[in-house]
C-alpha positions as CSV (number, residue, x, y, z in Angstrom):
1,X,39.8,-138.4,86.3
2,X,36.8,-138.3,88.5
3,X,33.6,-139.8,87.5
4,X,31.2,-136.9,86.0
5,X,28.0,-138.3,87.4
6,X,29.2,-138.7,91.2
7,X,28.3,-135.4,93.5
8,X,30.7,-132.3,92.4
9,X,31.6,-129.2,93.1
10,X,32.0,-127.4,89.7
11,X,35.3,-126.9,87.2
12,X,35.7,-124.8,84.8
13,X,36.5,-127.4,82.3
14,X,32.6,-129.0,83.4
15,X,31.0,-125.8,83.8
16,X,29.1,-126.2,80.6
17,X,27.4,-129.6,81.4
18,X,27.1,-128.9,85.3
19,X,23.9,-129.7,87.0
20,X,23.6,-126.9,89.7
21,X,20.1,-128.9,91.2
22,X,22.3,-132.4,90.9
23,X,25.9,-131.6,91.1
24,X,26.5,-133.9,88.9
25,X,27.9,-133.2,84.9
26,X,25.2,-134.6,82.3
27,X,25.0,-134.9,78.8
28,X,24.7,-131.9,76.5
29,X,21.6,-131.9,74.4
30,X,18.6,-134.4,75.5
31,X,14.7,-133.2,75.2
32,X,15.3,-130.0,77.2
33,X,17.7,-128.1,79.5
34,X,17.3,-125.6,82.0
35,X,19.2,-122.8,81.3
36,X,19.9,-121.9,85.1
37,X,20.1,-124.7,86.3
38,X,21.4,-126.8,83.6
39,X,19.3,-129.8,84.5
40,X,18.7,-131.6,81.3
41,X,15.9,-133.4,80.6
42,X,16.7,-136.6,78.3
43,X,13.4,-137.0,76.9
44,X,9.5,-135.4,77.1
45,X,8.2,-138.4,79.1
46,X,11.6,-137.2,81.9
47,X,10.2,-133.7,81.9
48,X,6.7,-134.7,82.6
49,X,7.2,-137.3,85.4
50,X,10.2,-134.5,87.3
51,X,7.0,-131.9,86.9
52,X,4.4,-134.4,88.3
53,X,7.0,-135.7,91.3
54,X,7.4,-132.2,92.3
55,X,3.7,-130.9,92.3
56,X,2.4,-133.5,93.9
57,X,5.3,-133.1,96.8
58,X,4.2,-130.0,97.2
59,X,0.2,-130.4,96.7
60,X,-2.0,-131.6,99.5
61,X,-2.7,-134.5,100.5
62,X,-5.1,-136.3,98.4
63,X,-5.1,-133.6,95.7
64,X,-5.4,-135.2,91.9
65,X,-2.0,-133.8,90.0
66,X,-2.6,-133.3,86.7
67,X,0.2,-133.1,84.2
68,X,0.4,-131.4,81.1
69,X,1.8,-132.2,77.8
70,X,5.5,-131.3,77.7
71,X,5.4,-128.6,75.1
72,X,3.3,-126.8,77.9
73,X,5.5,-126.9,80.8
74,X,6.6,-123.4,81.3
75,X,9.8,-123.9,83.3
76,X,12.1,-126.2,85.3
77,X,10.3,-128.6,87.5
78,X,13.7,-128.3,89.6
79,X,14.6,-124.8,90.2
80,X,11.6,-123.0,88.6
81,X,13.3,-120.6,86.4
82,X,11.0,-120.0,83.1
83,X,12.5,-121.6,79.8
């Protein structure tokens, strides 16, 4: 058996937990998952810092990222599909 959290491509039998931004499986359940993606976010404090990483690489430089409470964030960080 292959270890789920090296680089993948897909199974079926994975499918469910697969991590299409990662190719990696990870855990079912967690703060929040992506339901395109599948990325899953393990806690509120994960989604926040994958939001503000992401922003600020694609902000100018110099620009002040703010980042919002978790509840607000509207989609994946990742692949920006909507929740």
């Amino acid at each position: 058996m292959t270890d789920p959290s090296v680089p993948h491509e897909p199974t079926p039998e994975c499918a469910p937990l697969h991590c299409w931004w990662h190719n990696t499986d990870e855990p079912d359940g967690g703060y929040r998952a992506c339901f395109e993606c599948r990325h899953v976010y393990a806690t509120a404090e994960d989604l926040r810092e994958t939001w503000r990483a992401e922003v600020a690489a694609a902000a100018l430089p110099g620009a002040v990222v703010v980042v919002p409470p978790a509840d607000e964030i509207g989609g994946c960080p990742l692949c920006a599909h909507d929740w």
